[in-house]
C-alpha positions, 0 to 999 in steps of 0.5 A: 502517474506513478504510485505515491511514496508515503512515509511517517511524515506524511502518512497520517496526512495521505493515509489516515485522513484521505478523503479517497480510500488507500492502498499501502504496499508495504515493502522494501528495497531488499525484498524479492517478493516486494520488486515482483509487485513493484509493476504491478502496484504502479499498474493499479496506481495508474488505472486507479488515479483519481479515485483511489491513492496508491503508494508505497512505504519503505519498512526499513526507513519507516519503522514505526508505522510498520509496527503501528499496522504489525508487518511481521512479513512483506509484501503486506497490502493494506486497504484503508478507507475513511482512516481504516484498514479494510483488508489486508493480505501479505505476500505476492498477490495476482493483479486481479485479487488486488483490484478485487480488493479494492472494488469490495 
């Protein structure tokens, strides 16, 4: 399974009300840093299916949300469980940190 897309549309449903913790890259299309990531997102969204929700959201096509959460710079990763941002990192981070994450 590939990673999730989330959008303002749903993301109260998938992310905020998730009865399973959440990863968010927040990205966009433009985005060097963000494209560098892209593999490894969908990485972790297949290793993790089932237990934990990953996807991504477009900050250029989702504005509000990204100023709800303060994304000053992308790639910006948020972990939320039970509705919650838990941690939060930006920039380009190693596949291992961002598992670290998760399991924390």
């Amino acid at each position: 399974m590939s990673e999730l897309k989330f959008t303002t549309g749903n993301f109260n449903a998938e992310v905020i009300e998730s009865d399973k913790p959440v990863l968010v890259d927040f990205y966009a299309d433009w985005c060097g840093p963000c494209k560098m990531m892209a593999p490894v997102i969908e990485e972790i969204a297949g290793e993790y299916e089932g237990k934990v929700k990953v996807g991504k959201l477009n900050v250029d096509d989702n504005p509000e949300i990204a100023e709800q959460f303060n994304i000053m710079s992308i790639p910006t990763l948020i972990f939320f469980k039970d509705g919650a941002a838990q941690n939060r990192s930006t920039g380009v981070l190693a596949k291992d940190k961002i598992v670290e994450i998760i399991n924390s």
